[in-house]
mmCIF file of the N, C-alpha and C atoms, coordinates in Angstrom:
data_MODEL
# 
_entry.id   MODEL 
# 
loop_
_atom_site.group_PDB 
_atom_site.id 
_atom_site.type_symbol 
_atom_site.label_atom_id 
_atom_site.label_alt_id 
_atom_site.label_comp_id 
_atom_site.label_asym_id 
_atom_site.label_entity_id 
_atom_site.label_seq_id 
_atom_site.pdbx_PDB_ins_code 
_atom_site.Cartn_x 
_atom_site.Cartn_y 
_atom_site.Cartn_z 
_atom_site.occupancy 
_atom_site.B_iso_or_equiv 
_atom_site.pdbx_formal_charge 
_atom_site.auth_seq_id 
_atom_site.auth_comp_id 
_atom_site.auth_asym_id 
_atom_site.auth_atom_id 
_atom_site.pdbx_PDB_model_num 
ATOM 1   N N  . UNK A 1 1  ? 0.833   -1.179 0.000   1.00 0.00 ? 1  UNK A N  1 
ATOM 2   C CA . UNK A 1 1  ? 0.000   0.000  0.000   1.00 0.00 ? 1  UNK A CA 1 
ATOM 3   C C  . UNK A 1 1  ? 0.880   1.246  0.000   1.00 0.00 ? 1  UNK A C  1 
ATOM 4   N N  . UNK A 1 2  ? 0.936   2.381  -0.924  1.00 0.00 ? 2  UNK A N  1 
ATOM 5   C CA . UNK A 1 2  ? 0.852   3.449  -0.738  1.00 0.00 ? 2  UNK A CA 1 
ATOM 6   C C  . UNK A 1 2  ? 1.407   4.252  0.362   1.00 0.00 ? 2  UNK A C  1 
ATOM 7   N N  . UNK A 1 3  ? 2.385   5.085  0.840   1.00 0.00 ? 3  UNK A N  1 
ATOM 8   C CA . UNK A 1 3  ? 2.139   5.795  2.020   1.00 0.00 ? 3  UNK A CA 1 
ATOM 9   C C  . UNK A 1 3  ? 1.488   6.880  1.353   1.00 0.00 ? 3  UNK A C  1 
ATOM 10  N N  . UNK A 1 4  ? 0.974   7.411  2.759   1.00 0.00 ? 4  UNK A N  1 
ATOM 11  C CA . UNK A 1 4  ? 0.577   8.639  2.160   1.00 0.00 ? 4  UNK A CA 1 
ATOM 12  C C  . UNK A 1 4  ? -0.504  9.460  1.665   1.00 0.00 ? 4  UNK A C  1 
ATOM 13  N N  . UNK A 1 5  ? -1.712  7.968  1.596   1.00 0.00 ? 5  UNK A N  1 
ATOM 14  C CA . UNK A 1 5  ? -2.538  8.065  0.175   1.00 0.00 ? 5  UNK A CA 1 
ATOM 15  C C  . UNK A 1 5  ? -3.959  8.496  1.132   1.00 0.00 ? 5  UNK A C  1 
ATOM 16  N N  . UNK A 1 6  ? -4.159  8.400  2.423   1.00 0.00 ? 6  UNK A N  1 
ATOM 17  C CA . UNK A 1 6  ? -5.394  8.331  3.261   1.00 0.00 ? 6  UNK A CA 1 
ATOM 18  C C  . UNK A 1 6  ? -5.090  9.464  3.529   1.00 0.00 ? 6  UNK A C  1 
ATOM 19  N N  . UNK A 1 7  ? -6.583  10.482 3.645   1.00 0.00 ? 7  UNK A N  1 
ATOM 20  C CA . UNK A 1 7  ? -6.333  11.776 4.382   1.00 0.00 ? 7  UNK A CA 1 
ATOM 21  C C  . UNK A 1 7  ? -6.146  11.741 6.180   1.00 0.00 ? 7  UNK A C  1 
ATOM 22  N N  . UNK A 1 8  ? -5.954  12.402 7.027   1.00 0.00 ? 8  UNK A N  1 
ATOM 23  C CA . UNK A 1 8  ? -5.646  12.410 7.866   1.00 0.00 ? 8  UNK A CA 1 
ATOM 24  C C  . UNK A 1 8  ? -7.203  12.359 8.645   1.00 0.00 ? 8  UNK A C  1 
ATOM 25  N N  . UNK A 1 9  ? -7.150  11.432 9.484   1.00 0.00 ? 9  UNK A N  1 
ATOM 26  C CA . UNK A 1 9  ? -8.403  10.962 10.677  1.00 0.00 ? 9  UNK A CA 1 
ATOM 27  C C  . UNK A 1 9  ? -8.284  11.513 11.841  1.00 0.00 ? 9  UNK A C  1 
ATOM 28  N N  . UNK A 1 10 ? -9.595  12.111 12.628  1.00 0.00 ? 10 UNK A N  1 
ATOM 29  C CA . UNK A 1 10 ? -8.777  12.791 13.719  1.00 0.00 ? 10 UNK A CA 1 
ATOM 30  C C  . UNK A 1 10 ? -10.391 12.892 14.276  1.00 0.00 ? 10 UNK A C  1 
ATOM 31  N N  . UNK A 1 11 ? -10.693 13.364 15.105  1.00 0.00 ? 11 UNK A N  1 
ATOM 32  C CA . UNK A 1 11 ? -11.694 13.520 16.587  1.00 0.00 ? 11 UNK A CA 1 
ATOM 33  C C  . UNK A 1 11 ? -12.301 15.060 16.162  1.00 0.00 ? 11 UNK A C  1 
ATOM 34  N N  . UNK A 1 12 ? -13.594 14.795 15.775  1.00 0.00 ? 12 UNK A N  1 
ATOM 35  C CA . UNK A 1 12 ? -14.082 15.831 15.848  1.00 0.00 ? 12 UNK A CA 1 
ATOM 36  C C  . UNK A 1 12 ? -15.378 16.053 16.433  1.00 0.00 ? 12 UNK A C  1 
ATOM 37  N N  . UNK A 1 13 ? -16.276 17.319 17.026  1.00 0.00 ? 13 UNK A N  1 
ATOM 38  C CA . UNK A 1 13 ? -17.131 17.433 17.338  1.00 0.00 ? 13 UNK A CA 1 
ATOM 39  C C  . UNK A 1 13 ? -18.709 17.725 16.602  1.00 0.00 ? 13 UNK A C  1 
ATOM 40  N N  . UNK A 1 14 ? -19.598 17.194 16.404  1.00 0.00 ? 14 UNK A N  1 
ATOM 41  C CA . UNK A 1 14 ? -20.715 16.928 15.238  1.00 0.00 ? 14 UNK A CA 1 
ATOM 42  C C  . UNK A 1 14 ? -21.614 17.270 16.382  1.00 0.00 ? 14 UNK A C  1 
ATOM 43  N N  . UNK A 1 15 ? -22.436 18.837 16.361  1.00 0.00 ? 15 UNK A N  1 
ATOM 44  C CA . UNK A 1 15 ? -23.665 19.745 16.855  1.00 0.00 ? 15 UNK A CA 1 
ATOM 45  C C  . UNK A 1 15 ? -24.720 19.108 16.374  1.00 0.00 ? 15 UNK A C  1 
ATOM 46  N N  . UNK A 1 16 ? -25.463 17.965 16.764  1.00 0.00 ? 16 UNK A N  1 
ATOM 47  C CA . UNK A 1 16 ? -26.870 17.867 16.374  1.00 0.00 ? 16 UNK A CA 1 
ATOM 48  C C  . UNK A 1 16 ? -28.078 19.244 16.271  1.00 0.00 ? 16 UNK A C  1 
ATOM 49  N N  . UNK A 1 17 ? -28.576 19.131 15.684  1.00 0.00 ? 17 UNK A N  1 
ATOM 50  C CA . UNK A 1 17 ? -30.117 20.137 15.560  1.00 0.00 ? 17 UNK A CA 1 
ATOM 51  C C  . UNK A 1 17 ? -30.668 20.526 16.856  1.00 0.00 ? 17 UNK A C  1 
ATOM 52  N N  . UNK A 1 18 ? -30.483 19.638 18.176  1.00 0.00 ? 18 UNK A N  1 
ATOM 53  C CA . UNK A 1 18 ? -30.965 20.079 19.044  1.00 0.00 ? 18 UNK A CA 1 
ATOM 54  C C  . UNK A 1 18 ? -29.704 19.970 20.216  1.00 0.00 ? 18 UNK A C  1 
ATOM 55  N N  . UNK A 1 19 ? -28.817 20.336 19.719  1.00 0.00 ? 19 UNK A N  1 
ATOM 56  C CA . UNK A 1 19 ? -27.762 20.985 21.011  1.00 0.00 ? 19 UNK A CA 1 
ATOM 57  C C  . UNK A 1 19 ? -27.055 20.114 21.036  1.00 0.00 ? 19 UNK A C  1 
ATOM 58  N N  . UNK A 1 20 ? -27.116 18.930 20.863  1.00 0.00 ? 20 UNK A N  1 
ATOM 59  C CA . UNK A 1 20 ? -26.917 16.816 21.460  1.00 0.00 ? 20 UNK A CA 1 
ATOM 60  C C  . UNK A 1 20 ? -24.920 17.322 20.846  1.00 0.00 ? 20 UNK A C  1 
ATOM 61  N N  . UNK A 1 21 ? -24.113 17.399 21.725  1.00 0.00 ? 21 UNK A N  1 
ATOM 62  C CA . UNK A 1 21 ? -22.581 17.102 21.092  1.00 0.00 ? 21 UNK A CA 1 
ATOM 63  C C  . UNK A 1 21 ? -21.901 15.794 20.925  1.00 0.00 ? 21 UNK A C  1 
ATOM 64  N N  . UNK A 1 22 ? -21.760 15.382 19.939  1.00 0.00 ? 22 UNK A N  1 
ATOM 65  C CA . UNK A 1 22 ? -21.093 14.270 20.071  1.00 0.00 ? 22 UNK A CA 1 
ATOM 66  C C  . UNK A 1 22 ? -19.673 13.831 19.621  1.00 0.00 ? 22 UNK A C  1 
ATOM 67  N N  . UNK A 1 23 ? -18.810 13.182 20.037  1.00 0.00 ? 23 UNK A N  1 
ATOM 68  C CA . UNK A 1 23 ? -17.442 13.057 19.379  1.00 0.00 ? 23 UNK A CA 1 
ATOM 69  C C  . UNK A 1 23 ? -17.395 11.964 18.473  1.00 0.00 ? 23 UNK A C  1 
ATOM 70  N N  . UNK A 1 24 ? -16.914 12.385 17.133  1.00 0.00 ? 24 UNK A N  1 
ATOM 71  C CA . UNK A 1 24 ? -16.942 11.013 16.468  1.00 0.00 ? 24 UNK A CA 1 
ATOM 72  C C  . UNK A 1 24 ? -15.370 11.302 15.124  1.00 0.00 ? 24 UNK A C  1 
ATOM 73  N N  . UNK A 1 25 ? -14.948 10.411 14.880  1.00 0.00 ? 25 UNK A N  1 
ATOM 74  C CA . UNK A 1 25 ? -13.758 10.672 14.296  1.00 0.00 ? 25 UNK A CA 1 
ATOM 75  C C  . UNK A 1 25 ? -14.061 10.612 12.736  1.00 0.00 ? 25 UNK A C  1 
ATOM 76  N N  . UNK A 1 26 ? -13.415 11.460 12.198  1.00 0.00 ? 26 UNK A N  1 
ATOM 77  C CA . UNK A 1 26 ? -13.596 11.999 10.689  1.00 0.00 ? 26 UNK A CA 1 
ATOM 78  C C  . UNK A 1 26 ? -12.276 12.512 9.864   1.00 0.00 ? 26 UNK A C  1 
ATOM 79  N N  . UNK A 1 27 ? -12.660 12.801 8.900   1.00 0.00 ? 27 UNK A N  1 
ATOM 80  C CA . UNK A 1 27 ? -11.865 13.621 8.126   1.00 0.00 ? 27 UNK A CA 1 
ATOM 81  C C  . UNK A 1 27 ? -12.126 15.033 7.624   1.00 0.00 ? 27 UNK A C  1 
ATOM 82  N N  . UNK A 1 28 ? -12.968 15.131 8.107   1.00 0.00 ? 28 UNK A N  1 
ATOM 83  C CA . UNK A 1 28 ? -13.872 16.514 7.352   1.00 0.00 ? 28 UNK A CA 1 
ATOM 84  C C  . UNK A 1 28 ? -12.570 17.603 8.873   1.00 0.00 ? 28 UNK A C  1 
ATOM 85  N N  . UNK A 1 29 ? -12.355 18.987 8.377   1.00 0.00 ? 29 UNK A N  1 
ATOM 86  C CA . UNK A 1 29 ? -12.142 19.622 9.330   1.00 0.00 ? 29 UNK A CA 1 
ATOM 87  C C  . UNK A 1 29 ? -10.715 19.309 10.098  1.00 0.00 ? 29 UNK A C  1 
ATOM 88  N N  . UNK A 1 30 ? -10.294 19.732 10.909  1.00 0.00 ? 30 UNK A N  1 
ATOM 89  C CA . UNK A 1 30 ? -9.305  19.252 11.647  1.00 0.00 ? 30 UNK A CA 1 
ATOM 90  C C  . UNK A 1 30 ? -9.506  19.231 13.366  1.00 0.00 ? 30 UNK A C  1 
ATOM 91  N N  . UNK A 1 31 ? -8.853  18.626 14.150  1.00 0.00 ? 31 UNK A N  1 
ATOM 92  C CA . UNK A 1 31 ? -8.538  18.024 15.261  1.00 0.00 ? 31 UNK A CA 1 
ATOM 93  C C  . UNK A 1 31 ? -9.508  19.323 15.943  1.00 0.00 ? 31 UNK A C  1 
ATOM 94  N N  . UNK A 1 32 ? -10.782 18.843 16.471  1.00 0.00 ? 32 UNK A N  1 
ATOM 95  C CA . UNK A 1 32 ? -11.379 18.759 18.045  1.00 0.00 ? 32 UNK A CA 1 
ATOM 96  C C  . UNK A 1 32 ? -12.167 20.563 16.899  1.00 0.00 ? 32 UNK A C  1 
ATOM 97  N N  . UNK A 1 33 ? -12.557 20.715 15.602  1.00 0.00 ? 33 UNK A N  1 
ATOM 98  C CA . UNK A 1 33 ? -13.557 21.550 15.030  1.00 0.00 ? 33 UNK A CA 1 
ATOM 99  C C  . UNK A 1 33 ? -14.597 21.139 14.941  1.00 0.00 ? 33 UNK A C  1 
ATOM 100 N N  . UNK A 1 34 ? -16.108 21.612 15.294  1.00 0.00 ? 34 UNK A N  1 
ATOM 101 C CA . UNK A 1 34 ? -17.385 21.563 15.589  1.00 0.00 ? 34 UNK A CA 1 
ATOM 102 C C  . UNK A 1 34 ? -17.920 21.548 13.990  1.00 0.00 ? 34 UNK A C  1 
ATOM 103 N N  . UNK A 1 35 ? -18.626 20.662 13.794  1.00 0.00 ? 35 UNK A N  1 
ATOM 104 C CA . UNK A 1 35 ? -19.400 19.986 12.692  1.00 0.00 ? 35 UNK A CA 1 
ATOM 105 C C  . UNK A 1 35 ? -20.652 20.466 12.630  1.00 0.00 ? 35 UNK A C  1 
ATOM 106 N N  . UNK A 1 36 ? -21.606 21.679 12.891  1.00 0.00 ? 36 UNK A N  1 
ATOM 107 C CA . UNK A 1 36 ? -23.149 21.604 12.767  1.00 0.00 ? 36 UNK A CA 1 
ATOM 108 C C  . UNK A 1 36 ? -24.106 21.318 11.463  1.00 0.00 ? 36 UNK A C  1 
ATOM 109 N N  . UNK A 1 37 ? -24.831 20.355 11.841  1.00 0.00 ? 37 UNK A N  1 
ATOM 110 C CA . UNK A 1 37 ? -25.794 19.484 11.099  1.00 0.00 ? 37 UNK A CA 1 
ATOM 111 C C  . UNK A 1 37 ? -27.080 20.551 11.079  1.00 0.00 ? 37 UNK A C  1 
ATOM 112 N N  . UNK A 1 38 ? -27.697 20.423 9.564   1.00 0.00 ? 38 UNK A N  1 
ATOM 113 C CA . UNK A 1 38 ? -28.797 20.994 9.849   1.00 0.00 ? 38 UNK A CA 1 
ATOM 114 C C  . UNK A 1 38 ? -29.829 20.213 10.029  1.00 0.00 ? 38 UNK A C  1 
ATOM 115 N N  . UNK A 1 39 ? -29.791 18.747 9.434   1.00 0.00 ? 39 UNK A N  1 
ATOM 116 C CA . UNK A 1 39 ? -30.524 17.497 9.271   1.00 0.00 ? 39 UNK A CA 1 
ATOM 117 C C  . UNK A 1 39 ? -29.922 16.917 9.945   1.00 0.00 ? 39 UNK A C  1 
ATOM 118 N N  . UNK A 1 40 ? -30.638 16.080 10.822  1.00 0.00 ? 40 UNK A N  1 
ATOM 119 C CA . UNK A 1 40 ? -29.780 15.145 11.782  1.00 0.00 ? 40 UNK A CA 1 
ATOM 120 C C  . UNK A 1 40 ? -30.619 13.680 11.461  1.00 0.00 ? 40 UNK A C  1 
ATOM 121 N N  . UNK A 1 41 ? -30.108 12.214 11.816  1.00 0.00 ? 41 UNK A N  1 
ATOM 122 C CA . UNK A 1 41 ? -30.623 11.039 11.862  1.00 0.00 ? 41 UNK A CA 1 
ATOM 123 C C  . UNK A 1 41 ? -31.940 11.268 13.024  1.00 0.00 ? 41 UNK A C  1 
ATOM 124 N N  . UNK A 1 42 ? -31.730 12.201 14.155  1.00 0.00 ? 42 UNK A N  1 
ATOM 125 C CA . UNK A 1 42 ? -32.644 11.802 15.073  1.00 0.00 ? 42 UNK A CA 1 
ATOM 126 C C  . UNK A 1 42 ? -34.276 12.913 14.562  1.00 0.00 ? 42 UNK A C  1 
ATOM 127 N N  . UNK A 1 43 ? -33.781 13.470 13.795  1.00 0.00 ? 43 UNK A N  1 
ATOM 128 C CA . UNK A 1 43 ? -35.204 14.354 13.500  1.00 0.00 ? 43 UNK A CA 1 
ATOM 129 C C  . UNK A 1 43 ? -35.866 14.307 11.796  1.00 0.00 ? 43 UNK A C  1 
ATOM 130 N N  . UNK A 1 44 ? -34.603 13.375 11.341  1.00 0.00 ? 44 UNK A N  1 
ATOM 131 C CA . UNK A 1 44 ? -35.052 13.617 9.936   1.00 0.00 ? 44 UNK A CA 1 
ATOM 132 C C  . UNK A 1 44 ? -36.105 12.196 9.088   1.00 0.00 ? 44 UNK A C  1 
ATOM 133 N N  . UNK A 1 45 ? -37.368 12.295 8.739   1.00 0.00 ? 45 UNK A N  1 
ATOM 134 C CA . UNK A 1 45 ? -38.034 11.086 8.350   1.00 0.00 ? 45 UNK A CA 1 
ATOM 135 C C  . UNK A 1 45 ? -37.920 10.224 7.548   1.00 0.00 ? 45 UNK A C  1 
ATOM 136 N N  . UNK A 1 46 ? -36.579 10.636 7.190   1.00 0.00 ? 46 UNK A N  1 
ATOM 137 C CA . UNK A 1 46 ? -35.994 8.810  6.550   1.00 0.00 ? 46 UNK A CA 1 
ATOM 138 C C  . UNK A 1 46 ? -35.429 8.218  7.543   1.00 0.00 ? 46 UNK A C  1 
ATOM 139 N N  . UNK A 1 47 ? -35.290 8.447  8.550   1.00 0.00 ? 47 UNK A N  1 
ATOM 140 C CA . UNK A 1 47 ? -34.458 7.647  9.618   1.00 0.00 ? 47 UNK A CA 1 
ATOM 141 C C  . UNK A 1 47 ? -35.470 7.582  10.781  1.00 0.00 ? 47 UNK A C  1 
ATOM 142 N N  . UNK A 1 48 ? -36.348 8.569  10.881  1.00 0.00 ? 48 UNK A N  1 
ATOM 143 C CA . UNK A 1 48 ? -37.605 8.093  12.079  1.00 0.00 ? 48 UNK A CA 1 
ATOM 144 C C  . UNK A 1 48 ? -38.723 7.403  11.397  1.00 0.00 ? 48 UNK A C  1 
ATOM 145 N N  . UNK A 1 49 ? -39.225 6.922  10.598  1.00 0.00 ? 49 UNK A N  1 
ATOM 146 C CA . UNK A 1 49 ? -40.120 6.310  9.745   1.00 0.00 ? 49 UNK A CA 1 
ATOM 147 C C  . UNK A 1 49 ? -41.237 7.928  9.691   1.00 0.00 ? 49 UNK A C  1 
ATOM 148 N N  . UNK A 1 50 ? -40.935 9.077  9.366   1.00 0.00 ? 50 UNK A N  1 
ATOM 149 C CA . UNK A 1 50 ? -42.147 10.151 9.189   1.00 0.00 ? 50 UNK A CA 1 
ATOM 150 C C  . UNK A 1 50 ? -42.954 9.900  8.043   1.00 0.00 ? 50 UNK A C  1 
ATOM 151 N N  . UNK A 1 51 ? -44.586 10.279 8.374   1.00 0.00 ? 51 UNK A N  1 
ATOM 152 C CA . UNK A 1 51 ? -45.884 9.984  7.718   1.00 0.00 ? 51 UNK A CA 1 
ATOM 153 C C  . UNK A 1 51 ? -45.480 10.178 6.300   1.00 0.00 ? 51 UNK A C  1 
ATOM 154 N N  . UNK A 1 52 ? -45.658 9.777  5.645   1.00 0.00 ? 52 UNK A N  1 
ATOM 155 C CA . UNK A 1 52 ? -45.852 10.192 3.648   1.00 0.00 ? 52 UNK A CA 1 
ATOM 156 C C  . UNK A 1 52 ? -47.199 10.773 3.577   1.00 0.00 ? 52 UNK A C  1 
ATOM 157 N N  . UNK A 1 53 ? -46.722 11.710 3.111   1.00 0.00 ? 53 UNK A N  1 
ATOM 158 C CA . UNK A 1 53 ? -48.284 12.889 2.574   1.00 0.00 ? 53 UNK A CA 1 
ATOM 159 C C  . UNK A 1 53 ? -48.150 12.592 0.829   1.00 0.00 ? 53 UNK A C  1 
ATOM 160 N N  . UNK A 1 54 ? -49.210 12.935 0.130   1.00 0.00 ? 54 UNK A N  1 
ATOM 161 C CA . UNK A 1 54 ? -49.396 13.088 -1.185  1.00 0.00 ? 54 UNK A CA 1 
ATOM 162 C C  . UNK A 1 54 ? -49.297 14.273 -1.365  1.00 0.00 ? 54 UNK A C  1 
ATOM 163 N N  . UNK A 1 55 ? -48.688 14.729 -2.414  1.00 0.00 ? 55 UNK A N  1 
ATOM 164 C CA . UNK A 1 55 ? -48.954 16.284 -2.608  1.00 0.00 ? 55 UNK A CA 1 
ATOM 165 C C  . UNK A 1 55 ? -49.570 16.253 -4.087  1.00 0.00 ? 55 UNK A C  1 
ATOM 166 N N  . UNK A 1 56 ? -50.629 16.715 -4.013  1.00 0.00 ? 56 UNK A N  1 
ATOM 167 C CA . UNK A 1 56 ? -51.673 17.061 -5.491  1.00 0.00 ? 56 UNK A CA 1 
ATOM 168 C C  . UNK A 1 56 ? -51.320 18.035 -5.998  1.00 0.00 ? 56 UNK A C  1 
ATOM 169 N N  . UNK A 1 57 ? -50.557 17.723 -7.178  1.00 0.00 ? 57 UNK A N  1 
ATOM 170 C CA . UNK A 1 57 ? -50.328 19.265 -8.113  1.00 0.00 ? 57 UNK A CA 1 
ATOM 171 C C  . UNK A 1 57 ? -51.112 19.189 -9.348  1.00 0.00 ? 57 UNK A C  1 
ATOM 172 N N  . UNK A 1 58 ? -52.095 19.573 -9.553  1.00 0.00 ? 58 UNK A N  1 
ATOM 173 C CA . UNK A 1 58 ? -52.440 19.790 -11.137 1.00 0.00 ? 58 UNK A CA 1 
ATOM 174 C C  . UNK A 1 58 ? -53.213 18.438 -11.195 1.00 0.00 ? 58 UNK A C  1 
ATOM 175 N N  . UNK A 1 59 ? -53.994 18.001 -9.770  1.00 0.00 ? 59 UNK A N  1 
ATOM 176 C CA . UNK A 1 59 ? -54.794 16.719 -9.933  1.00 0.00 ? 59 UNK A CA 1 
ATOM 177 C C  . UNK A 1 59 ? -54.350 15.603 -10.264 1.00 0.00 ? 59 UNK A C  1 
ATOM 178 N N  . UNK A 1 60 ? -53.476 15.218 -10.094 1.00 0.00 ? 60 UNK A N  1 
ATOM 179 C CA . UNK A 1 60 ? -52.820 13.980 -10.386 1.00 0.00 ? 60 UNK A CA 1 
ATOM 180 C C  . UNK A 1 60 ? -53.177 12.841 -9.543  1.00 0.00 ? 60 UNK A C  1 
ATOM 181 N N  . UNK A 1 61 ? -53.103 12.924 -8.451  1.00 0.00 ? 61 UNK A N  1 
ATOM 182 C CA . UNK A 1 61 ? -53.333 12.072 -7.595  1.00 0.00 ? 61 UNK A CA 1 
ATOM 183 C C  . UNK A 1 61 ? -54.637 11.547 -7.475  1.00 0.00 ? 61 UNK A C  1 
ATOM 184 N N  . UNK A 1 62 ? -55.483 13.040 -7.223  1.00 0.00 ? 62 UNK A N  1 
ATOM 185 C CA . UNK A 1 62 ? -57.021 12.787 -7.394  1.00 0.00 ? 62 UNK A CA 1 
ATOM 186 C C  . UNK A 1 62 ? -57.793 12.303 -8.881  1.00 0.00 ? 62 UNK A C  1 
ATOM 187 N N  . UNK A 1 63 ? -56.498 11.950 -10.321 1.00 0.00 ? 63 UNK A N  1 
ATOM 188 C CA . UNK A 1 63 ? -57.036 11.627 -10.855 1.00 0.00 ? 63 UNK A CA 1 
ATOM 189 C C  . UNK A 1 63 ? -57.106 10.332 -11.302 1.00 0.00 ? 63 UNK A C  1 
ATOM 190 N N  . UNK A 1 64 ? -55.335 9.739  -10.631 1.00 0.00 ? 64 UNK A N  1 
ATOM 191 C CA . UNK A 1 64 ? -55.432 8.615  -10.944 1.00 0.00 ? 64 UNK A CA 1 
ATOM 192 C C  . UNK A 1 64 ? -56.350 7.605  -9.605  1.00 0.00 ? 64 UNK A C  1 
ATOM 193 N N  . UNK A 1 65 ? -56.732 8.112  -8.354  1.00 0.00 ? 65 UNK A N  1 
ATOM 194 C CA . UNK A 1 65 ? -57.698 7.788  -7.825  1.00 0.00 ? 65 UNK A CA 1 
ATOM 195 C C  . UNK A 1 65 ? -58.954 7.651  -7.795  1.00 0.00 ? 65 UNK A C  1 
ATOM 196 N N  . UNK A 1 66 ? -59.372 8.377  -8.522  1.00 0.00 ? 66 UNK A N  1 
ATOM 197 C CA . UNK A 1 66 ? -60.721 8.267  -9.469  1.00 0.00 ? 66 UNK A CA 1 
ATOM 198 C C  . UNK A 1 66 ? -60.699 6.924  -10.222 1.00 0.00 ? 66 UNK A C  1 
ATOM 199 N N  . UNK A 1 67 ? -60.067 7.202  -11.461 1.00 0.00 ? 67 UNK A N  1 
ATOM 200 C CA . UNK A 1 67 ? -59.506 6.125  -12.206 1.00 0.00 ? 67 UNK A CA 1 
ATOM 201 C C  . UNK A 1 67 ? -59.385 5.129  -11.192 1.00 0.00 ? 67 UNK A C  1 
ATOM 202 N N  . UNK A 1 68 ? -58.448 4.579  -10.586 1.00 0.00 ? 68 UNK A N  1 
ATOM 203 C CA . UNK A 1 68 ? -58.566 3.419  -10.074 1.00 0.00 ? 68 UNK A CA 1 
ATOM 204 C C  . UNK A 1 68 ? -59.213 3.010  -8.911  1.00 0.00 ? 68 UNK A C  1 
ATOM 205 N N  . UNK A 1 69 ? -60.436 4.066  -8.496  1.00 0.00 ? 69 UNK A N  1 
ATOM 206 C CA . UNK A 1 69 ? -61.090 4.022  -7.122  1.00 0.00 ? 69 UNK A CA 1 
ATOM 207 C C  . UNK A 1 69 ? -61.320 1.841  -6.955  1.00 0.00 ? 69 UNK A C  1 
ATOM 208 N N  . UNK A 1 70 ? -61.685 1.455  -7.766  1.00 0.00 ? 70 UNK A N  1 
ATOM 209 C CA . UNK A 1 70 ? -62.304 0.097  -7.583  1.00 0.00 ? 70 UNK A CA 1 
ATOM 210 C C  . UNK A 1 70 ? -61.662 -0.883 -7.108  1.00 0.00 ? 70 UNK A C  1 
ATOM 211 N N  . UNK A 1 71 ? -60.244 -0.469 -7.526  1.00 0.00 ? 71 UNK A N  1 
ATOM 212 C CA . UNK A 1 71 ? -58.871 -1.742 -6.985  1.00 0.00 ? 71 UNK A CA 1 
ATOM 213 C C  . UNK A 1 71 ? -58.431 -1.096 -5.793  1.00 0.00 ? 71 UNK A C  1 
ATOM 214 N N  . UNK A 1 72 ? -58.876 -0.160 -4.798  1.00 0.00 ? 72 UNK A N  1 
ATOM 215 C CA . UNK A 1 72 ? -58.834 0.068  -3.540  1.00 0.00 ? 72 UNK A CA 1 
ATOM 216 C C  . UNK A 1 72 ? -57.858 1.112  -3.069  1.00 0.00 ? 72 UNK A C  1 
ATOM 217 N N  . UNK A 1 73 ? -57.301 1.876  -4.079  1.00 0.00 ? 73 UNK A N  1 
ATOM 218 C CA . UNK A 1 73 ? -56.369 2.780  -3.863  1.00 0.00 ? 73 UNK A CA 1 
ATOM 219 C C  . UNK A 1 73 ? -56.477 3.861  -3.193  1.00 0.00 ? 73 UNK A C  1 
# 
């Protein structure tokens, strides 16, 4: 292998959305610089299972529901 070839790994601090500090080691930044997240795993709904809404633009939804009201959609 290579020397040389890995960027440098080091301890940094990652600001969750709601204050939460945590230490986790990276490459982004250098030794013991604060990381703030605007999206975090603990608030964001791909990672909490959040509701799915439909959004109707220009009737789409309500039309292919019409259309297929009978097969239970």
């Amino acid at each position: 292998m290579k020397a040389d070839t890995h960027p440098d790994y080091h301890v940094i601090d990652v600001k969750m959305t709601n204050g939460t500090i945590l230490k986790m080691r990276s490459t982004w930044g250098a030794e013991g610089d604060t990381l703030s997240l605007d999206v975090d795993p603990t608030v964001h709904p791909a990672w909490i299972g959040g509701s799915n809404r439909l959004v109707d633009t220009g009737g789409r939804v309500s039309r292919f529901k019409k259309k297929y009201e009978g097969l239970g959609f």
